[in-house]
Backbone as JSON Lines, residues from 0, in Angstrom:
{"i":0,"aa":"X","n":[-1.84,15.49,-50.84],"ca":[-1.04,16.04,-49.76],"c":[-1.65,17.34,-49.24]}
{"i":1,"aa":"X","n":[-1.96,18.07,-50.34],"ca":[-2.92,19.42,-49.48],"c":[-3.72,19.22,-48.83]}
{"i":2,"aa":"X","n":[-4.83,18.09,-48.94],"ca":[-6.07,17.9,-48.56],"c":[-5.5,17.49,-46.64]}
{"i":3,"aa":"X","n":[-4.4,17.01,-47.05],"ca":[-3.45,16.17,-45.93],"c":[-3.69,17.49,-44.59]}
{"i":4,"aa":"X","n":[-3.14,18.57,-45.37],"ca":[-2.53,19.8,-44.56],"c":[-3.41,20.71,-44.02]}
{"i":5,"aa":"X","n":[-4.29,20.47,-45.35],"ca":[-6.04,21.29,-45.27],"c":[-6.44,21.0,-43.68]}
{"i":6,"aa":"X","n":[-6.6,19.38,-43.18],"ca":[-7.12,18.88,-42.53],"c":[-6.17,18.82,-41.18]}
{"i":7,"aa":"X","n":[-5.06,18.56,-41.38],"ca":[-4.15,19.27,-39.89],"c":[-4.36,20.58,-39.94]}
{"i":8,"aa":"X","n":[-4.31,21.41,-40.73],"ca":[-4.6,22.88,-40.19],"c":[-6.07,23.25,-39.16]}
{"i":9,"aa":"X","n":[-6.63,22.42,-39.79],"ca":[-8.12,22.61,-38.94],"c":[-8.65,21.92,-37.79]}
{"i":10,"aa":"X","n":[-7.59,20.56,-37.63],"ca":[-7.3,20.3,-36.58],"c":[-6.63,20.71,-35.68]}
{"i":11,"aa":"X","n":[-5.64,21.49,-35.88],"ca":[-4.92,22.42,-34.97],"c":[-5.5,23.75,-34.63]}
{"i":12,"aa":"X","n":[-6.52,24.29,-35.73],"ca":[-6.98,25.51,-35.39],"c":[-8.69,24.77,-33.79]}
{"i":13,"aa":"X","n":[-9.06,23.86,-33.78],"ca":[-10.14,23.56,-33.24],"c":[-9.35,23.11,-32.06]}
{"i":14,"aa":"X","n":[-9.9,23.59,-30.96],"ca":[-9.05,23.83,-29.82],"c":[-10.23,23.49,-28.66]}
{"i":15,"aa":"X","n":[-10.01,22.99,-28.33],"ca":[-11.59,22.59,-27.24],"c":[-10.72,22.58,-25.59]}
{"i":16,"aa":"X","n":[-10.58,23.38,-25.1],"ca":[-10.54,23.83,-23.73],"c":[-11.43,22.74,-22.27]}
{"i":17,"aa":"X","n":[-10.84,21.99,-21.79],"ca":[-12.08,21.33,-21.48],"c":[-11.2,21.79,-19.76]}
{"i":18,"aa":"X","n":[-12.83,21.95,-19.51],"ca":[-12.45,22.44,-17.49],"c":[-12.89,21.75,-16.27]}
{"i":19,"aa":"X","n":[-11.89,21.11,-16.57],"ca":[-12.61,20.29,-14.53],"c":[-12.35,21.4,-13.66]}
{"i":20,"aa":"X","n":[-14.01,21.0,-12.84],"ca":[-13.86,21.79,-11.94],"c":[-12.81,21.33,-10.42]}
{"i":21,"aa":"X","n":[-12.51,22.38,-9.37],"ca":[-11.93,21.57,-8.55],"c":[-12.2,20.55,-7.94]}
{"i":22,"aa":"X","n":[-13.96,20.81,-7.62],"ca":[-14.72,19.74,-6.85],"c":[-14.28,18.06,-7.6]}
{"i":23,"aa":"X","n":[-14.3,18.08,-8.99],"ca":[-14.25,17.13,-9.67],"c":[-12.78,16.32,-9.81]}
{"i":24,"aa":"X","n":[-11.57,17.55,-9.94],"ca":[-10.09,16.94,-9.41],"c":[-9.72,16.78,-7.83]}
{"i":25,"aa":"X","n":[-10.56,17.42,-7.26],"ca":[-10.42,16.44,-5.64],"c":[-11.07,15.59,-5.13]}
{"i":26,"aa":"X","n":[-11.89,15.31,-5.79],"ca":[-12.71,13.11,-5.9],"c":[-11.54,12.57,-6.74]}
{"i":27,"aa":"X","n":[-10.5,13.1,-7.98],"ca":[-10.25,12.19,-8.6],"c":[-8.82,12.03,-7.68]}
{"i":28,"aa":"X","n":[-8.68,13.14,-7.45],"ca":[-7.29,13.15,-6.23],"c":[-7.13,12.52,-5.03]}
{"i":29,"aa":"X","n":[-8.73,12.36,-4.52],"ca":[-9.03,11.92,-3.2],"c":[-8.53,9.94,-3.53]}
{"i":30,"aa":"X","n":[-9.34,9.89,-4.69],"ca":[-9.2,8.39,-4.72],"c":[-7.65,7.75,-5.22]}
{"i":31,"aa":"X","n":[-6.42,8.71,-5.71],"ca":[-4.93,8.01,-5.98],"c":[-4.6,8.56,-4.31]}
{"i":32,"aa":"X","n":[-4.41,9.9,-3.86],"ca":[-4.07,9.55,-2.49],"c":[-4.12,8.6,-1.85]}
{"i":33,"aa":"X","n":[-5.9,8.33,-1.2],"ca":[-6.07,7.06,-0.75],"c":[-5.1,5.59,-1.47]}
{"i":34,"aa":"X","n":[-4.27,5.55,-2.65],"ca":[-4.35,4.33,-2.88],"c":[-3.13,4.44,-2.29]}
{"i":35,"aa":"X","n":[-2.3,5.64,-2.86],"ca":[-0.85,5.62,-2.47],"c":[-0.74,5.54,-0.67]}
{"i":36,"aa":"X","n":[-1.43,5.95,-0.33],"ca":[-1.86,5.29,1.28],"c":[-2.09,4.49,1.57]}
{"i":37,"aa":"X","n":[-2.63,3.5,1.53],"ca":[-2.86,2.06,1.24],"c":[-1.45,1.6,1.14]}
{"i":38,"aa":"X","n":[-1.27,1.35,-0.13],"ca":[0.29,1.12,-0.77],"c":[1.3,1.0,0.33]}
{"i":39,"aa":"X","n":[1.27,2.21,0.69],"ca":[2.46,2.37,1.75],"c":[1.78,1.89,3.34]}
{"i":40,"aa":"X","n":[0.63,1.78,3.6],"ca":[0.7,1.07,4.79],"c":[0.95,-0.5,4.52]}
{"i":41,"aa":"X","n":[0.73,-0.76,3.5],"ca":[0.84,-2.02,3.61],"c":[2.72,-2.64,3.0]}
{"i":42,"aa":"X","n":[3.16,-1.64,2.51],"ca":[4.82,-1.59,2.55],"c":[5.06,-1.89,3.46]}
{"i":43,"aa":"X","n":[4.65,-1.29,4.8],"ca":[4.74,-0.99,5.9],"c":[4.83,-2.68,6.86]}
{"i":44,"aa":"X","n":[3.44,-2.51,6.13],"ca":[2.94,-3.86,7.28],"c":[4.32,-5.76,6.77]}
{"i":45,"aa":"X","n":[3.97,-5.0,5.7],"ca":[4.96,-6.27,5.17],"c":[6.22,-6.34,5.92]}
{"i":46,"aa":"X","n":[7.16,-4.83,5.96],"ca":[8.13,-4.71,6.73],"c":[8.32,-4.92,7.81]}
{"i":47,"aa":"X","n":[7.15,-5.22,8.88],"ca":[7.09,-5.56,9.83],"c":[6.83,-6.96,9.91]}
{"i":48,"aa":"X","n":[6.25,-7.63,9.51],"ca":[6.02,-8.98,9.45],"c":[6.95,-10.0,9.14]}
{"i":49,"aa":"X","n":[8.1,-9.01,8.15],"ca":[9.85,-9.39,7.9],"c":[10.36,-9.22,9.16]}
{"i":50,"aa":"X","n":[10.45,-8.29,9.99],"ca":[11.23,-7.91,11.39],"c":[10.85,-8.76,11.91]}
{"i":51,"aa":"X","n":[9.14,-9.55,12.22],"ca":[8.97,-10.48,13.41],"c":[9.74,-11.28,12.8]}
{"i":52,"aa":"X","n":[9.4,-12.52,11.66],"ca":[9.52,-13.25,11.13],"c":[11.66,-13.4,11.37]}
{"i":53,"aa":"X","n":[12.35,-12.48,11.07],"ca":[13.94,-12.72,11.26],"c":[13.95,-12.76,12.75]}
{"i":54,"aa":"X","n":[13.2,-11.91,13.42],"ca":[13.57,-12.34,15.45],"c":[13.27,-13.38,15.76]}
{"i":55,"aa":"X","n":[12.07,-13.86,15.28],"ca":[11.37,-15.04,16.09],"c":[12.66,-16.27,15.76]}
{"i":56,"aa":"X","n":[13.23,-16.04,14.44],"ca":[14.49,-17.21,13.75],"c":[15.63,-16.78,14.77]}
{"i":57,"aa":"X","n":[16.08,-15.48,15.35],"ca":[17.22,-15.12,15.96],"c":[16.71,-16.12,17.26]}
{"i":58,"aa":"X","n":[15.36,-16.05,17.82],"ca":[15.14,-15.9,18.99],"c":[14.9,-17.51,19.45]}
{"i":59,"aa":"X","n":[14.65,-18.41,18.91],"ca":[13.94,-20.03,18.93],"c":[14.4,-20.62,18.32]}
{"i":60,"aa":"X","n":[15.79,-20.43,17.36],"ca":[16.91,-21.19,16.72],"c":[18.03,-21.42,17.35]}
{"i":61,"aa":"X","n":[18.94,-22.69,17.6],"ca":[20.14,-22.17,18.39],"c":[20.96,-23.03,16.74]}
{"i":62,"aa":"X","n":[22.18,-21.97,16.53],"ca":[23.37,-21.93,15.14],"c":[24.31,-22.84,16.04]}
{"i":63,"aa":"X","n":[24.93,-23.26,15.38],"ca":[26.82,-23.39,15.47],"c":[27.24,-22.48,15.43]}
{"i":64,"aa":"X","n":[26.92,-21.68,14.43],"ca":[28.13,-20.83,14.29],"c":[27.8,-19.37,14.12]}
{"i":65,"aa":"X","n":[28.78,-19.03,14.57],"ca":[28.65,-17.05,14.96],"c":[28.2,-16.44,14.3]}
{"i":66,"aa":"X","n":[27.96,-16.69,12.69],"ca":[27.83,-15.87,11.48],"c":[26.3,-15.97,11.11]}
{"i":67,"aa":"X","n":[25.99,-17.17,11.49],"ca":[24.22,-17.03,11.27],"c":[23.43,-16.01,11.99]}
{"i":68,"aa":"X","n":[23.84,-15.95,13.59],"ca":[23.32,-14.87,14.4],"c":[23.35,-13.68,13.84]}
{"i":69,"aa":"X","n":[24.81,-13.38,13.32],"ca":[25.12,-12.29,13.43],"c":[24.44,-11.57,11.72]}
{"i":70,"aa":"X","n":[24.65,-12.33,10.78],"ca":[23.86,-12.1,9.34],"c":[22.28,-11.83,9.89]}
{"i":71,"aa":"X","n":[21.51,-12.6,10.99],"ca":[20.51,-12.69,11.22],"c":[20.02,-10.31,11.66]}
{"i":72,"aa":"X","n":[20.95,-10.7,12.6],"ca":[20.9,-9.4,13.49],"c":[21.71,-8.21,12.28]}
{"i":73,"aa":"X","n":[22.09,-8.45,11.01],"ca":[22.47,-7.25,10.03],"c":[20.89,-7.34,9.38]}
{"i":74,"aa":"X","n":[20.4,-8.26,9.0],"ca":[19.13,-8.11,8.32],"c":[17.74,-7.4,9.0]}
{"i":75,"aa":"X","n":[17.65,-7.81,9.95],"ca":[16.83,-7.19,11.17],"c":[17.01,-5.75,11.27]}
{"i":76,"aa":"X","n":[18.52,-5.19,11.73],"ca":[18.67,-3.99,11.53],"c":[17.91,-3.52,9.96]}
{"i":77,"aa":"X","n":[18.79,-4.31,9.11],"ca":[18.13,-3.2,7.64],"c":[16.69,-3.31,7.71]}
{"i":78,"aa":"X","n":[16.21,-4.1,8.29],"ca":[14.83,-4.17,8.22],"c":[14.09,-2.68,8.57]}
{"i":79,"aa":"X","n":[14.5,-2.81,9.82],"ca":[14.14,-1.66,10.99],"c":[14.14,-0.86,10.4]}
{"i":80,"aa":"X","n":[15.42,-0.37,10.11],"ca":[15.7,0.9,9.82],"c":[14.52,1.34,8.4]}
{"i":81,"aa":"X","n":[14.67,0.45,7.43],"ca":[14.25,0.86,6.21],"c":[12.48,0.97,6.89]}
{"i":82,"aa":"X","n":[12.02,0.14,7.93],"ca":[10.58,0.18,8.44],"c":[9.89,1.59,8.65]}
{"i":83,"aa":"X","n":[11.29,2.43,9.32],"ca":[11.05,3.61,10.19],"c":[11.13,4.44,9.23]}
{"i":84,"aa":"X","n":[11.94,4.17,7.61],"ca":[11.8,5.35,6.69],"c":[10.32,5.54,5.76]}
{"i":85,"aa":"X","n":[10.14,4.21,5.88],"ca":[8.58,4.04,4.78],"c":[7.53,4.56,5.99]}
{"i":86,"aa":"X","n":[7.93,4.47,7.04],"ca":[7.05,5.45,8.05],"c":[7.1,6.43,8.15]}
{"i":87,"aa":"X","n":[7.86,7.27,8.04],"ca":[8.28,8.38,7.73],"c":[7.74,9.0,6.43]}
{"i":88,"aa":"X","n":[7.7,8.18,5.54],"ca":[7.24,8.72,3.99],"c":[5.76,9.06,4.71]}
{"i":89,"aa":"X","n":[4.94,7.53,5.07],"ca":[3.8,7.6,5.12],"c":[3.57,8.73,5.81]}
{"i":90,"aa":"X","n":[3.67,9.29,7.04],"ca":[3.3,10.67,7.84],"c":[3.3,11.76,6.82]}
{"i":91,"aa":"X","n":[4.18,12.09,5.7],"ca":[4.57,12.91,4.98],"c":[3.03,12.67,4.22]}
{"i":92,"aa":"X","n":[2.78,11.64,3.71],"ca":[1.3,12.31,2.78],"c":[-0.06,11.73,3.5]}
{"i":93,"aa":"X","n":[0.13,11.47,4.89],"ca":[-1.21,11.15,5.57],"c":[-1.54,12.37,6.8]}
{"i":94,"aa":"X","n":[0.15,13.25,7.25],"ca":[-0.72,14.11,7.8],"c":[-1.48,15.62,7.69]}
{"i":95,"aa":"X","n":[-1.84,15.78,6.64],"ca":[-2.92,16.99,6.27],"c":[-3.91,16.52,5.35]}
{"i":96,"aa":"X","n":[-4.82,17.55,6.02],"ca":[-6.14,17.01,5.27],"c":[-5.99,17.49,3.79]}
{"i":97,"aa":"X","n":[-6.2,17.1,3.1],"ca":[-5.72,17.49,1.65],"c":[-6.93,18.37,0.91]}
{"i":98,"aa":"X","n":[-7.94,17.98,1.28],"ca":[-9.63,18.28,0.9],"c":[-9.58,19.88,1.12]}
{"i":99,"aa":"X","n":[-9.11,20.26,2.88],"ca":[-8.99,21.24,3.4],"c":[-7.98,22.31,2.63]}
{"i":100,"aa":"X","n":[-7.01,21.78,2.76],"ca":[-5.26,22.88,2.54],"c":[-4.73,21.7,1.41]}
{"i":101,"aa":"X","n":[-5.3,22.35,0.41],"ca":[-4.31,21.9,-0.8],"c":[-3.19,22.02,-0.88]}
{"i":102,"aa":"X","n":[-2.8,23.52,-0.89],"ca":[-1.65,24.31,-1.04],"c":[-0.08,23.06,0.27]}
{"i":103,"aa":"X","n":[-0.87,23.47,1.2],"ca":[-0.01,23.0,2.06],"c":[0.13,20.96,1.59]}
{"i":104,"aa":"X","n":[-1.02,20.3,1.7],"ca":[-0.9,19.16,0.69],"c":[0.57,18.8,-0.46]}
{"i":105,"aa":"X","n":[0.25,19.7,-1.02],"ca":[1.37,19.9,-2.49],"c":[2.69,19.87,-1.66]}
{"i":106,"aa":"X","n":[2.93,21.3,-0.88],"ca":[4.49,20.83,-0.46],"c":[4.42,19.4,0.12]}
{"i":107,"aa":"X","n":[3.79,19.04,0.95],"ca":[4.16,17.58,1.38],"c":[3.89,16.38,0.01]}
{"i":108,"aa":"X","n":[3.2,16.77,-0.42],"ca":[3.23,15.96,-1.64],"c":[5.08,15.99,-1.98]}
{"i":109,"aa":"X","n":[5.35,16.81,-2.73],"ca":[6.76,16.89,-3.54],"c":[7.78,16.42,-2.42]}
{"i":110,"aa":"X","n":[7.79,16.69,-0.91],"ca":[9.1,15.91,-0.1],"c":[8.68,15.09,0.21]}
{"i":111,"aa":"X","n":[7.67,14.43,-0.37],"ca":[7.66,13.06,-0.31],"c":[7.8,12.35,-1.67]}
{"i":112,"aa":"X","n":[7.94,12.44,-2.71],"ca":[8.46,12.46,-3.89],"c":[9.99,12.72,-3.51]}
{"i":113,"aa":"X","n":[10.43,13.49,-3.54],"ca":[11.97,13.49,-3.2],"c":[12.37,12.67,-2.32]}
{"i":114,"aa":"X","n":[11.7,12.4,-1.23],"ca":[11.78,11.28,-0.06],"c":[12.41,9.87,-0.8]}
{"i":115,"aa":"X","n":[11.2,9.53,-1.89],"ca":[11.14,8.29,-2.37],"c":[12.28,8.22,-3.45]}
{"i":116,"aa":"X","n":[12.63,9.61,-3.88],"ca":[13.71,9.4,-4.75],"c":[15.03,9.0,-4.23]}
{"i":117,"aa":"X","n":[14.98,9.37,-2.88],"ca":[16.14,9.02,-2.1],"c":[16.08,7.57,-1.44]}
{"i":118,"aa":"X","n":[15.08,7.14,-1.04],"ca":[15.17,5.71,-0.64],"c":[15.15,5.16,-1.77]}
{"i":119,"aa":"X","n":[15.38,4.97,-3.31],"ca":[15.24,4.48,-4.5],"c":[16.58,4.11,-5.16]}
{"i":120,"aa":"X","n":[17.44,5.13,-4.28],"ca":[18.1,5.7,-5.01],"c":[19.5,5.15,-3.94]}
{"i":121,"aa":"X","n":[19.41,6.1,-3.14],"ca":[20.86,5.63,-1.84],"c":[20.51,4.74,-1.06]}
{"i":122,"aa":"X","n":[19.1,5.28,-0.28],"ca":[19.29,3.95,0.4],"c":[19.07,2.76,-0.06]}
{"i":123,"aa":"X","n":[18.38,2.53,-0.97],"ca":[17.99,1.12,-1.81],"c":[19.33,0.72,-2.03]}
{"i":124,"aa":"X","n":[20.41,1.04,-2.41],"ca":[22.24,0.32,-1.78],"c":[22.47,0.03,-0.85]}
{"i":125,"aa":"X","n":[21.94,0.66,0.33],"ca":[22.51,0.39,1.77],"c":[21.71,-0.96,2.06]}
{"i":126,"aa":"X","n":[20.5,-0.79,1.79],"ca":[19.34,-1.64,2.2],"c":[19.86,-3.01,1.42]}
{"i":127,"aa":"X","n":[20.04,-2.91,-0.26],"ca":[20.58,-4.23,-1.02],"c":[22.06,-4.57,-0.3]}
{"i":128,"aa":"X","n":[22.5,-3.54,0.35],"ca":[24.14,-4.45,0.59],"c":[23.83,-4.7,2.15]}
{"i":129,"aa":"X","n":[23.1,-4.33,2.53],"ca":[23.06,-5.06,4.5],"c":[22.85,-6.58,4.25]}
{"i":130,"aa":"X","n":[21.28,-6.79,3.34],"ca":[20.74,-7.75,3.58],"c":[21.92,-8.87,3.0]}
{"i":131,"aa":"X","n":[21.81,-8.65,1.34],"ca":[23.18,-9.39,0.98],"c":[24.29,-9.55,2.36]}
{"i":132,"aa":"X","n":[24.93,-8.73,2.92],"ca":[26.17,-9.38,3.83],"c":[25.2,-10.0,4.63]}
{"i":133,"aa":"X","n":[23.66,-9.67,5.36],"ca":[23.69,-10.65,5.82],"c":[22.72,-12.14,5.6]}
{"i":134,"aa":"X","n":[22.6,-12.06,4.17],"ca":[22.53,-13.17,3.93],"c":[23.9,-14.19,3.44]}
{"i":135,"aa":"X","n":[24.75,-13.79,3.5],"ca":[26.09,-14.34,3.16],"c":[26.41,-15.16,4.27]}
{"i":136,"aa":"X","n":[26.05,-14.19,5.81],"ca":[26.37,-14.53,6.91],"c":[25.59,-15.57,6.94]}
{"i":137,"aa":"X","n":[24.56,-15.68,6.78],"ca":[23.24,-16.23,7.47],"c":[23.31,-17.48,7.01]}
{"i":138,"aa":"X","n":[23.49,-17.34,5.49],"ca":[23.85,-19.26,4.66],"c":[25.7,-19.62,5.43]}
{"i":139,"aa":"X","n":[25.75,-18.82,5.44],"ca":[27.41,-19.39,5.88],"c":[27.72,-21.18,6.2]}
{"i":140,"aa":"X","n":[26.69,-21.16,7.41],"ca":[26.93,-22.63,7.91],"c":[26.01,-23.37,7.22]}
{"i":141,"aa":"X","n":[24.96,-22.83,6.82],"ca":[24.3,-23.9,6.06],"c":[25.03,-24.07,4.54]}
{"i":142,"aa":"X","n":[25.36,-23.72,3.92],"ca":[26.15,-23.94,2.78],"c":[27.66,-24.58,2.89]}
{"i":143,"aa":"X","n":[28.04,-24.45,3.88],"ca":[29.21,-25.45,4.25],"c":[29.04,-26.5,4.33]}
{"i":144,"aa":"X","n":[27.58,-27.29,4.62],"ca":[27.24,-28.31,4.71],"c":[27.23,-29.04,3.02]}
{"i":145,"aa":"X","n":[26.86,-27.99,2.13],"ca":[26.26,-28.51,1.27],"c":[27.07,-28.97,-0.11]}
{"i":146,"aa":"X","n":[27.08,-29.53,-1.25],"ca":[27.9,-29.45,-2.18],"c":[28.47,-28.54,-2.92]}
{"i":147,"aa":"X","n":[29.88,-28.12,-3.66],"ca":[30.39,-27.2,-3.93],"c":[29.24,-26.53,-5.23]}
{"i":148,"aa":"X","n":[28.76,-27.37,-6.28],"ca":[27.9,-26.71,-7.11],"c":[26.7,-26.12,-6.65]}
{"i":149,"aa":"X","n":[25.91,-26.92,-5.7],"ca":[24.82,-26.17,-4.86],"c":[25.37,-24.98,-4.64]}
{"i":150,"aa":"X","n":[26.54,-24.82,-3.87],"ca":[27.11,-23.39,-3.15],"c":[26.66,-22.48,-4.42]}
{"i":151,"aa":"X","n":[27.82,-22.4,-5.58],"ca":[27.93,-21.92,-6.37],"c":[26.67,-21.65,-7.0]}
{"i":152,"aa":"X","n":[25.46,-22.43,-7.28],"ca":[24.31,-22.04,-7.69],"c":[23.35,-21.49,-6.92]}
{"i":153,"aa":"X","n":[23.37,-21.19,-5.68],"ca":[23.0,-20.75,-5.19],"c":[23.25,-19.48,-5.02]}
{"i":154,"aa":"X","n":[24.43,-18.9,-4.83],"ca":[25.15,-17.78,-4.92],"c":[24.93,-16.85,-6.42]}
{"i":155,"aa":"X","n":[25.3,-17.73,-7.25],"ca":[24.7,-17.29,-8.81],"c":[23.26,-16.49,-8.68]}
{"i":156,"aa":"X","n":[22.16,-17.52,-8.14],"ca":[21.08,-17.3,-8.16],"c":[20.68,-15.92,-7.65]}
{"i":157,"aa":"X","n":[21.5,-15.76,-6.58],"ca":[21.24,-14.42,-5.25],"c":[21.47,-13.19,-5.83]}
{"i":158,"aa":"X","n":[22.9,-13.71,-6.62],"ca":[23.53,-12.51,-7.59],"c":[22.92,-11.83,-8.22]}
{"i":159,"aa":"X","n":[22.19,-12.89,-9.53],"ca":[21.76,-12.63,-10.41],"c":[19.83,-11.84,-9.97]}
{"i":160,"aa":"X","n":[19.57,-12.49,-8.65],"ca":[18.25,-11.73,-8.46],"c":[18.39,-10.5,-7.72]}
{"i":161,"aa":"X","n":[19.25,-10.24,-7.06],"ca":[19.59,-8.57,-6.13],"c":[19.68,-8.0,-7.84]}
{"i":162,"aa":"X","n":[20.72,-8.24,-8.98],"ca":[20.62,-7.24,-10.17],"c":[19.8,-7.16,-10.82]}
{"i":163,"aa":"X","n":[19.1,-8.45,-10.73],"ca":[17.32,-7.82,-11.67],"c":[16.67,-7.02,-10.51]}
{"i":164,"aa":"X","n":[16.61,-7.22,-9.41],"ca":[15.49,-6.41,-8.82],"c":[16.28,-4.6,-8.72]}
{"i":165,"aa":"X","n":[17.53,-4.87,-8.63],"ca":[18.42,-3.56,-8.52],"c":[18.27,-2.78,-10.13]}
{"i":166,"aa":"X","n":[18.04,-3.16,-11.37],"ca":[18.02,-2.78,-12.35],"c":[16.75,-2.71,-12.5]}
{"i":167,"aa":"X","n":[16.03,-3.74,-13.47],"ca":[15.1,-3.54,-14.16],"c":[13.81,-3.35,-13.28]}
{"i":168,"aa":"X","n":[13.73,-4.33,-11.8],"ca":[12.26,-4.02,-11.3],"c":[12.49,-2.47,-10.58]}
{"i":169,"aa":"X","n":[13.57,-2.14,-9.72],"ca":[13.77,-0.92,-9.71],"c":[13.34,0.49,-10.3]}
{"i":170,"aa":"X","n":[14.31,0.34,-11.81],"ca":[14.2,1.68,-12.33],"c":[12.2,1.7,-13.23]}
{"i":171,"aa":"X","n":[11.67,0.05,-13.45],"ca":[10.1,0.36,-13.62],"c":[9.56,1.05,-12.53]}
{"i":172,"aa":"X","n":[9.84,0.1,-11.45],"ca":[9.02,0.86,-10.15],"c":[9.22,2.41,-9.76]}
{"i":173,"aa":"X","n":[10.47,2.67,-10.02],"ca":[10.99,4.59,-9.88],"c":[9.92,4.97,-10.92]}
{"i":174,"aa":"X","n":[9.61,4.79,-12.4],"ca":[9.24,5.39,-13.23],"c":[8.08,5.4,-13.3]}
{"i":175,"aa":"X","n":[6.86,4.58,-12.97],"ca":[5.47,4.54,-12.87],"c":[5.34,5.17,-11.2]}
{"i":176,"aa":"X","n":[6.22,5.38,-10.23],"ca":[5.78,5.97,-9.05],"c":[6.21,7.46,-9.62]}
{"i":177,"aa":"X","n":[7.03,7.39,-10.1],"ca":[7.01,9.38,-10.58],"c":[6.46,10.16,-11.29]}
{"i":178,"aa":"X","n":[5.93,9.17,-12.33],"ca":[5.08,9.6,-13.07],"c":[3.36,9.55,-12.31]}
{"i":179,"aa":"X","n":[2.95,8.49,-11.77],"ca":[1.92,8.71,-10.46],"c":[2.0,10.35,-10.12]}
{"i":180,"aa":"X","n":[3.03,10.09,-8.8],"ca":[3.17,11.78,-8.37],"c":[3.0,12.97,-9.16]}
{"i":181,"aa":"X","n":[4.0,13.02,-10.2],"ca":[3.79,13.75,-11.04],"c":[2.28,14.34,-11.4]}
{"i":182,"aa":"X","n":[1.65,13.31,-11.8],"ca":[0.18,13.82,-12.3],"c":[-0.86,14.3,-10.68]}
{"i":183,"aa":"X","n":[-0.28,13.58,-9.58],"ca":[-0.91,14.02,-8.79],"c":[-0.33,15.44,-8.33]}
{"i":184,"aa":"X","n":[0.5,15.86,-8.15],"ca":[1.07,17.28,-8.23],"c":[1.23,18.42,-8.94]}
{"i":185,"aa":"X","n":[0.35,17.56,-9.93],"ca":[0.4,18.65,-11.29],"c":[-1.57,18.89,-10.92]}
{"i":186,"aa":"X","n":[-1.76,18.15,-10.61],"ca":[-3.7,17.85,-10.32],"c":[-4.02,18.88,-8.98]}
{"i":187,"aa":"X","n":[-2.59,19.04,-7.76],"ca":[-3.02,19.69,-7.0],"c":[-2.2,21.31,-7.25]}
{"i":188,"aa":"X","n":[-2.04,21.41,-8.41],"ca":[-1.2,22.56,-8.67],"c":[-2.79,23.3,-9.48]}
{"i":189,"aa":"X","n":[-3.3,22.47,-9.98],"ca":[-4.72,23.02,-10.75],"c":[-5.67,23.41,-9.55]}
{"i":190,"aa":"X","n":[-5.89,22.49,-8.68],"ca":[-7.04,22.83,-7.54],"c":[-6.5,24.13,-6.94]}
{"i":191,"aa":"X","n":[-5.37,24.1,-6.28],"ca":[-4.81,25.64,-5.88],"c":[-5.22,26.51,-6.52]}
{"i":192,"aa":"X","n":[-4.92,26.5,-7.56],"ca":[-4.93,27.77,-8.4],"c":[-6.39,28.05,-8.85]}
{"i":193,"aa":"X","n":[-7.14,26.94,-9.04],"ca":[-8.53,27.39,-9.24],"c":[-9.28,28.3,-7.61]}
{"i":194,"aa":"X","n":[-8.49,27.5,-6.29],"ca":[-8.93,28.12,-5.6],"c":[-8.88,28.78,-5.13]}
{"i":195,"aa":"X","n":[-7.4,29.82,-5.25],"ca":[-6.94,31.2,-5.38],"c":[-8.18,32.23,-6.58]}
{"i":196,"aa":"X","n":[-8.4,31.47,-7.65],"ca":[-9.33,32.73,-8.57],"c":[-10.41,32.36,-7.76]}
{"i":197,"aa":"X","n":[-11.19,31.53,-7.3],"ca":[-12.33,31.76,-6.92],"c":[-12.61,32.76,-5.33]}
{"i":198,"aa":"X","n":[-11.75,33.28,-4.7],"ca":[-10.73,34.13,-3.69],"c":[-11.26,35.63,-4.12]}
């Protein structure tokens, strides 16, 4: 057991300091920016390709009944809306040069982190309960057609996948995107400050 303690002591006393320079944390910074840019244009692009994809169905379909339109035109909205917020994020970490103005970088870094905590968080309810009502709307007439257990398993199914994606893919996806940020805000909290001493 001494020999045990001998050998944590001297592991704790050997302390190796290791120093990236800034040049070296803004290549490694340059390349997660870029991805989380990426990422989100293509959030983006998807969201839009959902908006055509529900008009072109509003627009070259004719329903029976009132509730398909109208489920059609609640989903579309959430679409939109949620389109114009992931656009919004994106401006938040695409417009400053980061290479240039770190400092200024970082604040937009963190309200956009808070950004995402809030679409994660509130609006990711608004967004899960539009589409739900209007997918409720939207099967309405087509499920009237269909058998009472279909209904019911189908409905099950919807249930049960809005609470896995509302729980478990959710709170993973919150926790590997904050922890992301995190290290990238902690990476541009080092470049600052190295480039204040070199000042």
């Amino acid at each position: 057991m001494q020999e045990f303690d001998h050998i944590q002591s001297l592991w704790q006393s050997h302390f190796v300091e290791v120093k990236i320079s800034a040049e070296e944390m803004l290549v490694q910074a340059k390349k997660e920016v870029k991805s989380i840019r990426t990422k989100s244009l293509f959030n983006i692009a998807g969201m839009v390709v959902s908006f055509l994809a529900m008009s072109s169905i509003l627009l070259f379909f004719n329903f029976n009944s009132w509730t398909t339109p109208l489920g059609i035109g609640i989903i579309i909205l959430a679409v939109a809306i949620y389109t114009l917020i992931l656009y919004k994020e994106h401006l938040l970490i695409s417009r400053n040069d980061f290479t240039a103005h770190p400092g200024a970088f970082l604040d937009q870094l963190k309200a956009y982190q808070l950004s995402r905590y809030n679409l994660y968080n509130r609006l990711y309810w608004f967004y899960t309960t539009a589409i739900s009502i209007g997918l409720v709307l939207f099967f309405y007439e087509t499920l009237n057609r269909m058998d009472a257990w279909v209904q019911v398993s189908f409905i099950l199914f919807t249930i049960c996948w809005i609470l896995f994606c509302a729980t478990t893919l959710r709170k993973g996806f919150m926790k590997r995107e904050k922890e992301r940020i995190d290290l990238l805000i902690e990476k541009f909290k080092r470049i600052s400050d190295q480039l204040k001493e070199k000042e």
